[in-house]
C-alpha positions, 0 to 999 in steps of 0.5 A, spaced: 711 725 192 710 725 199 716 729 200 714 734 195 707 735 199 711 737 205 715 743 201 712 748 201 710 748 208 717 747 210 719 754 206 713 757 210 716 755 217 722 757 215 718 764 213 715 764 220 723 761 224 726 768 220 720 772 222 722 770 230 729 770 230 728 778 226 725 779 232 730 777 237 735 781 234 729 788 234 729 787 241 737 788 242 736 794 237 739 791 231 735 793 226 740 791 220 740 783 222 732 785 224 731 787 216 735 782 213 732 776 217 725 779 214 727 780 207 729 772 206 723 771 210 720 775 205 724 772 199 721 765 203 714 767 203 714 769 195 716 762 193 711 758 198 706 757 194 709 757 188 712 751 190 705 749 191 701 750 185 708 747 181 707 741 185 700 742 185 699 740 193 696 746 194 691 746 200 687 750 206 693 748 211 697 752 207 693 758 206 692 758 214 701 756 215 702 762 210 698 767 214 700 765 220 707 765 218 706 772 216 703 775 222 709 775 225 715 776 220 709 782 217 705 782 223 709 783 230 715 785 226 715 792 224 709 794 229 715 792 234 720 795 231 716 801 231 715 801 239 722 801 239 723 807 235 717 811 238 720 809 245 727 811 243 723 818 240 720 819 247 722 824 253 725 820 258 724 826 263 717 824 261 717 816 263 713 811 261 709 814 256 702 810 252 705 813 246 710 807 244 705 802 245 701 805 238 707 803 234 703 796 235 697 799 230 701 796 224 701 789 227 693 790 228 692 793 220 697 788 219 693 782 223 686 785 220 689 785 212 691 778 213 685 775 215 679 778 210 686 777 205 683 769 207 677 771 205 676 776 199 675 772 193 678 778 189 685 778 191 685 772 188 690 774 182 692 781 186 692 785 192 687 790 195 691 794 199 698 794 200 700 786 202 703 786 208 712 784 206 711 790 202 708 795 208 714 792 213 720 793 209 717 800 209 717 800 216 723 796 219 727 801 214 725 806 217 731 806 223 737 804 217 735 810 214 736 814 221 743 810 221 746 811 214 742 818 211 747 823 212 742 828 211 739 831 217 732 832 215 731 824 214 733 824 222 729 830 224 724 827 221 724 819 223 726 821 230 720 825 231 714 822 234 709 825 231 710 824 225 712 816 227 706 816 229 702 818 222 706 813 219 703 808 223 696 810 222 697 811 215 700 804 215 694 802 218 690 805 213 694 802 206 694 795 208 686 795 209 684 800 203 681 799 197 687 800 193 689 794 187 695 793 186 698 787 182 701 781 185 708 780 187 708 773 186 711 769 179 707 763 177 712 761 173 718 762 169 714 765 163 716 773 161 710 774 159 705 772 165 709 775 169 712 782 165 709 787 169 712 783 176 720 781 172 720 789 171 719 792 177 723 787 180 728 789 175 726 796 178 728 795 185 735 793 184 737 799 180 734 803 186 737 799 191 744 799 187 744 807 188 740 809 193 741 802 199 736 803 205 734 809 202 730 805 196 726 802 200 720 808 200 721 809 192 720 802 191 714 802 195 712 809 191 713 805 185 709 799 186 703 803 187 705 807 181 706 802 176 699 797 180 695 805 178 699 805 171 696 798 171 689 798 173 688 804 168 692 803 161 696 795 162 689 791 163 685 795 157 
């Protein structure tokens, strides 16, 4: 029984380990090692507490280790990763330059949703705003779009920090806004508690399959499609 108790808190920390070494590899620009070092964090965060309620230990210490854990992997991450893209946007005849700096404002949305997600008792069984997993892998996608899109509006665009800096202001934005949108996490292996999850899952491996990096913002699409189609009709 001891070391059951101890589980789900190993699996965040291991969250949090991913979540650094992400970091390491974004400061050396591999955005590809970055994203697949957040994504298992991710993958760990989505089974933390489900660990938890299946072996009914969960607690306080938890819920505090799992928003600490991500703050970095969805935190510091992806507001990084977008100074380093702003930084590389910039005019080097310019020098050092204020604007990379604002690529930090995702991990100040993202720290603000991780600490009133503690306390709003509405997102108890769902989400009010874009969780932060969902908001990163928007984010730390970005640069892999740039390298592996052969079309050049993709690059014009993700390259340009002006419109670089939109999207971290609206990136800021959806994870405080008063959105609902379901919860990502499976309670248990019934279809019929979690149908909603099971297919749009199913839906992000069809996409990721055939579009590959450039999935990612349709998946993200989809999610606050399929949460808008289930707030209005599903629930009724």
């Amino acid at each position: 029984m001891q070391i059951k108790r101890h589980i789900p808190n190993i699996i965040t920390l291991l969250n949090l380990f991913c979540g650094c070494i992400a970091l390491v590899f974004a400061s050396e620009l591999n955005f590809e090692m970055a994203f697949y070092f957040v994504s298992l964090g991710i993958f760990l965060d989505f089974f933390d507490g489900f660990f938890a309620r299946l072996f009914k230990v969960a607690g306080p210490l938890g819920l505090q280790l799992d928003s600490l854990a991500d703050m970095v992997t969805s935190g510091v991450v992806p507001g990084f990763v977008m100074f380093c893209m702003l930084k590389q946007g910039q005019n080097p005849a310019d020098g050092k330059q204020i604007i990379p700096y604002l690529g930090f404002i995702i991990t100040l949305g993202s720290c603000y949703r991780l600490a009133n997600f503690n306390i709003d008792t509405r997102q108890t069984d769902s989400f009010i705003g874009l969780p932060t997993p969902a908001n990163t892998l928007f984010i730390i996608s970005l640069p892999l779009v740039i390298k592996y899109s052969d079309s050049m509006i993709f690059f014009d665009m993700l390259t340009n920090n002006w419109i670089l800096l939109v999207i971290t202001l609206f990136s800021a934005y959806i994870l405080n806004a008063e959105i609902p949108l379901f919860s990502l996490k499976i309670k248990d292996f019934t279809f019929k508690k979690n149908a909603l999850q099971i297919v749009f899952l199913s839906l992000c491996v069809i996409l990721l399959i055939f579009f590959q990096y450039l999935a990612i913002p349709l998946v993200i699409i989809s999610y606050v499609l399929l949460s808008v189609i289930n707030n209005k009709f599903l629930k009724k």
